[in-house]
Structures are given as C-alpha cells and as structure tokens.
C-alpha positions as CSV (number, residue, x, y, z in Angstrom):
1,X,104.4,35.6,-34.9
2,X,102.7,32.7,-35.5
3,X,104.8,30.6,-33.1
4,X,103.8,33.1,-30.2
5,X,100.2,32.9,-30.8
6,X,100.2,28.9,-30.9
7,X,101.9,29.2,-27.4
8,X,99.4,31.6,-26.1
9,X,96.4,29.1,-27.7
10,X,97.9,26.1,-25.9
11,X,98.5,27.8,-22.5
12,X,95.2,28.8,-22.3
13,X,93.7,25.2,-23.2
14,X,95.9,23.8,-20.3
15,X,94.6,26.1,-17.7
16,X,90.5,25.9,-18.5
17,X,89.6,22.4,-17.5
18,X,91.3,23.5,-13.9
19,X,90.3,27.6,-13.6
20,X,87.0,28.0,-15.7
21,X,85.2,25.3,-17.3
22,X,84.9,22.7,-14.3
23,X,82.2,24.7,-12.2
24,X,80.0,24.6,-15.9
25,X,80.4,21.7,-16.5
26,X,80.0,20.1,-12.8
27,X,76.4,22.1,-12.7
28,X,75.4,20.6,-15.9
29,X,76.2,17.1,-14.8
30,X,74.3,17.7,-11.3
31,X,71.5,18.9,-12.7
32,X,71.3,15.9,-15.2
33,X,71.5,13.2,-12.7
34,X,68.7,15.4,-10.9
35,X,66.2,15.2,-13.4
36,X,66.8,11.7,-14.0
37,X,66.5,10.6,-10.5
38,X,63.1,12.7,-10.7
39,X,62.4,10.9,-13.9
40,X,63.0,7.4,-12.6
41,X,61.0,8.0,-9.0
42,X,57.9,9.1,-11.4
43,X,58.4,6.3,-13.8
44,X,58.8,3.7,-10.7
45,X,55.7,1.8,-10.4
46,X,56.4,0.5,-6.7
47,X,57.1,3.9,-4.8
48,X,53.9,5.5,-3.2
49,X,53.3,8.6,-4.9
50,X,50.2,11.2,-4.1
51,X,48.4,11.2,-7.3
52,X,48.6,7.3,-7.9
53,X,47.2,7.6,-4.0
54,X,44.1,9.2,-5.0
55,X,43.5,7.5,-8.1
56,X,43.5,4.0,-5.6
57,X,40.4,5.4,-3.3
58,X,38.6,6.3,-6.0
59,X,38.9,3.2,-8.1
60,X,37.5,1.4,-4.6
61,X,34.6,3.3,-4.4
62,X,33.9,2.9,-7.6
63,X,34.1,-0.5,-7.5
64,X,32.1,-1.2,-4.3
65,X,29.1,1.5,-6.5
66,X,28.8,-1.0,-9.5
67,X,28.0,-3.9,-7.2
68,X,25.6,-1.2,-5.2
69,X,22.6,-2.7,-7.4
70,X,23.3,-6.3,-7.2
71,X,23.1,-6.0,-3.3
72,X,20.0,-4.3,-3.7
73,X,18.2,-6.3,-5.5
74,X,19.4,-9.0,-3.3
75,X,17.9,-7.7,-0.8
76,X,14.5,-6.9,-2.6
77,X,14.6,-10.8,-3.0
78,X,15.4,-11.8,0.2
79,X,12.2,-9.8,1.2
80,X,10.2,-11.5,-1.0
81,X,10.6,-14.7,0.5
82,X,9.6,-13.6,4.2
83,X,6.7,-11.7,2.9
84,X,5.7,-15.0,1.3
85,X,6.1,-16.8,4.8
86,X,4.1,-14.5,6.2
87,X,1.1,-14.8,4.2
88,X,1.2,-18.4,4.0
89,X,0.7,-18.2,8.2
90,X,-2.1,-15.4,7.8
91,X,-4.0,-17.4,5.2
92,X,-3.9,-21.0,7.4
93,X,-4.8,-18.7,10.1
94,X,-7.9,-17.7,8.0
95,X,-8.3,-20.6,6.8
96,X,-8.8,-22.6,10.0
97,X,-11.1,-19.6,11.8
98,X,-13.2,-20.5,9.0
99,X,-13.7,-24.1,8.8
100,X,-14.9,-23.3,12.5
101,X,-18.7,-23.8,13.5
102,X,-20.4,-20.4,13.9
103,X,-21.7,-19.1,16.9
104,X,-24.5,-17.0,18.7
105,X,-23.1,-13.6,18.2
106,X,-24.2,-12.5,21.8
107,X,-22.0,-15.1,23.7
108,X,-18.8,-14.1,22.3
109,X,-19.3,-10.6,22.3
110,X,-19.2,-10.0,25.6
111,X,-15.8,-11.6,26.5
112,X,-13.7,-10.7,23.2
113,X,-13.0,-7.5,21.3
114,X,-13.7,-7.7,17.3
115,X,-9.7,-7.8,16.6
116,X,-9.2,-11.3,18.1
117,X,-13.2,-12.1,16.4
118,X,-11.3,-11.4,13.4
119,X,-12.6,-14.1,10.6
120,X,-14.6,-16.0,13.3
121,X,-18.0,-16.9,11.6
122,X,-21.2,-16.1,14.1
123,X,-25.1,-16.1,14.0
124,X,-27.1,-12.7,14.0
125,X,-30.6,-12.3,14.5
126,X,-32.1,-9.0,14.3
127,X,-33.7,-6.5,12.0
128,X,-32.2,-3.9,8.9
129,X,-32.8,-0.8,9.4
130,X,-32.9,0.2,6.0
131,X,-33.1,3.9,6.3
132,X,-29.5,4.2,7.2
133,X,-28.0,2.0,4.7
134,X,-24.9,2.8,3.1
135,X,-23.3,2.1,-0.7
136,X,-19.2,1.4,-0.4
137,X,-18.0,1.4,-3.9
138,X,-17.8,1.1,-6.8
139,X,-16.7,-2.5,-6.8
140,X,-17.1,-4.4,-10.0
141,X,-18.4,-7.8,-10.4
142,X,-17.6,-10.6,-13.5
143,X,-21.6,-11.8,-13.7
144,X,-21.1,-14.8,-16.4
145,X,-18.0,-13.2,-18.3
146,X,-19.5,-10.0,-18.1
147,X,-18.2,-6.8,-15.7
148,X,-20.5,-4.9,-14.2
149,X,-20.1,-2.0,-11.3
150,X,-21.7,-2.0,-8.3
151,X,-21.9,-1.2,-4.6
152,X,-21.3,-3.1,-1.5
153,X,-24.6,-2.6,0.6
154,X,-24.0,-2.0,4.3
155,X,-26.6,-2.2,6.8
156,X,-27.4,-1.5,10.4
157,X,-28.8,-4.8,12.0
158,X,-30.7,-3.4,15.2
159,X,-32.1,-5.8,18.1
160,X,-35.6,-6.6,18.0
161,X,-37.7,-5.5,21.2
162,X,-39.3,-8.7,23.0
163,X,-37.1,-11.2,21.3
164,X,-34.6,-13.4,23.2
165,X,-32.3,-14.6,20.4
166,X,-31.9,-11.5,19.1
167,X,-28.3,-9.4,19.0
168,X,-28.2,-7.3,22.2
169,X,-26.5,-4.1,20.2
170,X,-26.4,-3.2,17.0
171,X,-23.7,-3.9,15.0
172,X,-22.8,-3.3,10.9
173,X,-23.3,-5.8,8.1
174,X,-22.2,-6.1,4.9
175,X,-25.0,-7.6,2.6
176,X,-23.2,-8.3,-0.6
177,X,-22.8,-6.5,-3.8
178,X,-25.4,-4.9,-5.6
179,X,-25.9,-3.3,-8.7
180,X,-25.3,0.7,-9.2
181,X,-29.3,0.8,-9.9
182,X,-29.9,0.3,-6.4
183,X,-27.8,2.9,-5.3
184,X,-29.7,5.0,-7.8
185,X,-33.4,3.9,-6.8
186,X,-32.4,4.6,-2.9
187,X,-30.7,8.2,-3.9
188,X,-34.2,8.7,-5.5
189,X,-36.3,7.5,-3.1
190,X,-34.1,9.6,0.1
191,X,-35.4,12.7,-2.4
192,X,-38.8,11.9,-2.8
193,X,-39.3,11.5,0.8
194,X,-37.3,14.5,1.7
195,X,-40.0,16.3,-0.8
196,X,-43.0,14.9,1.0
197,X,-42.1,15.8,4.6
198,X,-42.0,19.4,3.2
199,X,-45.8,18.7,1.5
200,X,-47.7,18.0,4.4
201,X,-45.8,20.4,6.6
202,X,-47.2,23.2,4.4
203,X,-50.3,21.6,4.2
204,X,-51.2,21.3,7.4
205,X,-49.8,24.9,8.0
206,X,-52.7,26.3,5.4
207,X,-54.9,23.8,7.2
208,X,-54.3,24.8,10.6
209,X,-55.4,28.5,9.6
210,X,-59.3,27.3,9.5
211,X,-61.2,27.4,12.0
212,X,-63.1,23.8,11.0
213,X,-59.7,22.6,11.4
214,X,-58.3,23.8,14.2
215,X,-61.7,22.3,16.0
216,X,-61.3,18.8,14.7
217,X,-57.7,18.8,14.7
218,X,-56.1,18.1,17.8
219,X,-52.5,18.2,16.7
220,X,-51.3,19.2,13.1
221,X,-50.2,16.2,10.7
222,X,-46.3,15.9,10.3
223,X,-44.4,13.2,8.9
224,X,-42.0,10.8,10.8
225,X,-39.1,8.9,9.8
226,X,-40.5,5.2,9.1
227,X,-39.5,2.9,12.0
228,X,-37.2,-0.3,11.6
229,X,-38.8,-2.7,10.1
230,X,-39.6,-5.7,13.0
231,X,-39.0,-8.6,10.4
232,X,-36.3,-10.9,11.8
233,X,-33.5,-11.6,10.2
234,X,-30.9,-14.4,10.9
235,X,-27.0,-13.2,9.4
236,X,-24.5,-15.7,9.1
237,X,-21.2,-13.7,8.6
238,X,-17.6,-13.3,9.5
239,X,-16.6,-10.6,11.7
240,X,-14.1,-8.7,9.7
241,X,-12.2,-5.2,10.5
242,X,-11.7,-1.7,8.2
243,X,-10.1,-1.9,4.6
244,X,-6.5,-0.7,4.2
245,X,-6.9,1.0,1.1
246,X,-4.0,2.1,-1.3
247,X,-2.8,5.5,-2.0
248,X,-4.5,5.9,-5.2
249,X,-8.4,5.2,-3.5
250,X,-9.6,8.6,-2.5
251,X,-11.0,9.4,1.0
252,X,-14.3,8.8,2.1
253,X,-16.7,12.0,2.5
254,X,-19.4,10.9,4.9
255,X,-21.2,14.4,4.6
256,X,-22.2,13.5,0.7
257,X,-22.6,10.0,1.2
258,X,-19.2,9.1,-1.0
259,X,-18.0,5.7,0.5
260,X,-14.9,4.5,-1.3
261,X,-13.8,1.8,1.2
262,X,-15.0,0.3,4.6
263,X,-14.1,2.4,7.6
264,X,-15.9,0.7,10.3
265,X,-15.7,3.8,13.3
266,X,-16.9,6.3,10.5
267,X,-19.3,3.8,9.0
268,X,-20.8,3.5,12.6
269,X,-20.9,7.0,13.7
270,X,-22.6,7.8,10.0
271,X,-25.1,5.5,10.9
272,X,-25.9,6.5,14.3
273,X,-24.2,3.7,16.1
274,X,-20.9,3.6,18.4
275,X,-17.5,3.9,17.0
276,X,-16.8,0.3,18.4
277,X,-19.6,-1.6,16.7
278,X,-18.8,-5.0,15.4
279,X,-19.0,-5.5,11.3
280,X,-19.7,-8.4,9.7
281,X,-19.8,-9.9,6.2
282,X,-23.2,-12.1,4.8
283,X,-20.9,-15.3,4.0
284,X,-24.9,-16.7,3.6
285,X,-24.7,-18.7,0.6
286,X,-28.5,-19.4,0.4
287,X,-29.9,-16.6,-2.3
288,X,-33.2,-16.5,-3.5
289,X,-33.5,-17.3,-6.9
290,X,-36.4,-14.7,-7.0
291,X,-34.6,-12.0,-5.2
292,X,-30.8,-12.8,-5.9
293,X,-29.4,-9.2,-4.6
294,X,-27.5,-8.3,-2.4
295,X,-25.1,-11.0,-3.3
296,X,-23.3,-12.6,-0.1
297,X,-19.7,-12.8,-0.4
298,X,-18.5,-16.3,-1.1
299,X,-16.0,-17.6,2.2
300,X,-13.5,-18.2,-0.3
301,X,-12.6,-14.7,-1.6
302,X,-11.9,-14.7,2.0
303,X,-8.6,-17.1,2.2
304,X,-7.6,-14.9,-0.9
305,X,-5.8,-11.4,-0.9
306,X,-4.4,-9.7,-4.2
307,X,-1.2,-10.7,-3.3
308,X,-0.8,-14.9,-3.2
309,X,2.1,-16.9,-1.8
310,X,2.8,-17.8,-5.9
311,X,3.2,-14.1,-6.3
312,X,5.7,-13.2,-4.0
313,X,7.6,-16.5,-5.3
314,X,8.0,-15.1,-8.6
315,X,8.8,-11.8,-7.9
316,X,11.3,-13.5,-5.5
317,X,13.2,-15.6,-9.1
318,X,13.1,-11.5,-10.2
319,X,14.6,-10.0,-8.5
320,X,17.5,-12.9,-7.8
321,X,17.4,-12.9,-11.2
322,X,18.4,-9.1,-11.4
323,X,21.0,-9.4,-9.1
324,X,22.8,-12.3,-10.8
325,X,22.8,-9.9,-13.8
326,X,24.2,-7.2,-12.3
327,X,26.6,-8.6,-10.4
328,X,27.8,-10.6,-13.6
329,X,28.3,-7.3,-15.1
330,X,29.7,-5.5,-12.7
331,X,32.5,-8.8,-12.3
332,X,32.9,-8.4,-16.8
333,X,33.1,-5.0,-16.2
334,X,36.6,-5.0,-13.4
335,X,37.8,-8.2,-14.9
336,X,41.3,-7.2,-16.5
337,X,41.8,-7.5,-20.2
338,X,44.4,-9.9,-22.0
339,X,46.2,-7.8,-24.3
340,X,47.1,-9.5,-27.2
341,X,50.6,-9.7,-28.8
C-alpha cells in the first residue's frame, strides 16, 4: 500500500514541471521582468519622459520671472541717464537765450511765433489795464525764512494811443508774486463797484421821474467801467509759454475767477484778448523799496526746474542699485547647493 502511493507521488512530480506548472510559472517570470523594465525606464535619469518634460518648461519660465525685476529696473536706470541729457541741453539752451540782450518787443513779433520766442528776454512799453487782472495761485514764497501764500499777478499790458514805442497789441504779463491780501482787497473792491453801478442807476431812475430833472438833465447819469490807465510802463520780461501742471493741480474755472496754473489761450480769452497773445514774465529786478509788490521773478529760477540734472543722477545709482540686488538674488537663489557628506 504504501509502496503504490509513493509511486503514484513520484509520477506525478515527474510530469508537472512538463504538463502544468511551466505556463505559471513562465507568466510570473514575464510579468517580473515587466515591471522591472518599467521600474528601471522610470528610475533612468537620461530617457525623456513627459512629466520630467513639463517640469523643464516650467523651471525656464520661472527662472527667466526672477530676473524679470532686475531688467526692469535696469531699464528704469538706463532712462534716467537720458532724461538727465536731456535737461542738461534744455537748461544751456535756457541758459544762453538768457544771457542774450533784450529787444523791442514789436520787431520780433512780427517775424516769429512765441514758441521759438520761448526764454528770449524783450522790452514792453505800454499800459496795465488793471481791471482785468488776474490771481494764478496760491504759490508760496520763503520771505527771510518765513512761508507765506500768495498769488502770481497777471496783467493785460494794452498799447498806448499816440505813442510810437509802444507794443502794437496787447499781450499778457506776469508781474510777480503778491500776497493773498491783494487778491483779497481787489475781490473787495470788484464788489464795491459792482454795488455802486446799481446806486446811481436807481438814482437817477427816481430822479428822472421829476420834472426839474428831466428839464436839466439831458441824459440820465450811469456809471462806466474806468478806462486804462494811460501811465507808461516799460516791462522787461521773458516770453514764456503755458504751465504743464501735474495731475494732482485741479483745473482752472475761469467763470469764478479760480486760476490754479497759467493757461495762456484761456488767460487771454478771460481777459478779453486773442487766444494767441504773447505772455511774458517781469524778470525787472529794479523794486521799489517803497512799493516792493508785485515781486518780479528772479532770471534764475528760470535755468531751474524741479527736477535738476543731480536728481536724475541719483535716482540713476537707485535704481542700478536695485537691479544689482535683484539680480544677485535671483543668481543665490538658482545657484545649486553643495550637499554635505
């Protein structure tokens, strides 16, 4: 019994490897060497694969963003120094108009156009008319360490009938500064004389009603806007154009007298004169000590502008300055790190 069921055990070992276990076990072996050829093409840093692929275009962009501000501010730099240029050419051009000898007004301003007059110092002769002054402002002033607000006066200077060497048309000057009281004084007076034209109007309206009056009377009484005054008046200025002003300077509002910078075709057509009227700024440097305002402008705030060559050479070491830093960082921050052992 026993011997037949050893037979039967060993019979059965011989035929397996042959009949049923070599299609198992062939499987298992393919599928092994499957898996770890899958394994090893993952694990293999030089074969192209689609995720690594991504991972590359976005660690270029990347890259080319964190020297983004670097370039910018080199730019911003770059800048800097031909703005500087430039303004070192506008203010020799300034510069040399005004070391030139003024002029008669009338003989250059029939052959050139107030653009190309621009900083060109001429003679005026003429009269103020006073009525139709204008206040631009406020400006202030530093008056012996001391700030004070003010006005910029700006009047018409008309030509005087008869007079040879006076200015053929009218044309805009700027005065100087003056303090807010005069501003206040002329806002006063324009209402007191508003008042009395309506005084004698009604007068002479009860007037008119009697009959002793309306005998003797040939006309009633009214009252007349007083006349530019005929006293000559020689202006030594520099023709000058409008004020750029920034965004943060309101608008002018001509209707309510609110002047906040110099706009020479509105200032003209508020005043009664043509859009193109020349404007010039009192560079006279000959005050009265008895009557010191308005206050000429002195010819060398001219030469000057709120931005100076010096300026624009510092913000130029800035900004380079900025760009080196970023850059620096952006180089620290892609440098590869040594791994210690």
């Amino acid at each position: 019994m026993a011997a037949s069921i050893s037979k039967t055990l060993t019979r059965n070992i011989r035929l397996s490897p042959t009949t049923t276990s070599t299609p198992s076990i062939h499987r298992f072996f393919t599928t092994s060497t499957a898996s770890a050829s899958a394994l090893s093409a993952i694990d293999d840093p030089t074969l192209p694969q689609p995720q690594q692929q991504g991972k590359q275009g976005r660690g270029i962009w990347s890259k080319m963003f964190l020297f983004l501000p670097g370039a910018i501010t080199f730019g911003l730099g770059t800048w800097q120094i031909v703005r500087r240029q430039d303004k070192i050419k506008t203010l020799d051009y300034r510069r040399e108009r005004l070391t030139m000898e003024p002029v008669e007004f009338n003989v250059i301003a029939s052959g050139e156009n107030s653009t190309t007059l621009e900083f060109r110092r001429v003679v005026c002769r003429g009269a103020f008319d006073e009525k139709k002054s204008i206040f631009v402002g406020p400006r202030s002033r530093s008056i012996s360490g001391i700030t004070e607000n003010g006005y910029y006066l700006i009047t018409p200077l008309v030509p005087i009938s008869g007079s040879l060497n006076s200015i053929q048309s009218p044309v805009l000057v700027n005065r100087g500064w003056v303090p807010r009281s005069w501003r206040d004084k002329a806002l006063e007076s324009s209402q007191d004389l508003g008042e009395d034209k309506n005084i004698p109007n009604s007068a002479s309206l009860s007037d008119e009603n009697r009959s002793f009056w309306r005998f003797w009377s040939k006309k009633p009484q009214t009252a007349e806007d007083p006349a530019p005054s005929d006293t000559p008046v020689e202006v030594v200025g520099v023709i000058r154009g409008s004020e750029n002003p920034s965004i943060f300077v309101p608008g002018n509002d001509p209707t309510s007298g609110q002047w906040f910078f110099v706009d020479v075709p509105a200032i003209a057509n508020a005043s009664g004169l043509q859009q193109n009227a020349v404007y010039i700024e009192d560079i006279n440097e000959n005050v009265s000590p008895i009557n010191p305002y308005p206050v000429p402008k002195d010819a060398s705030t001219l030469i000057r502008s709120s931005v100076m060559p010096q300026d624009h050479l510092n913000y130029t070491f800035t900004w380079y300055s900025l760009s080196a830093a970023v850059t620096y960082m952006a180089y620290k921050r892609l440098k590869p790190r040594k791994v210690r052992r």
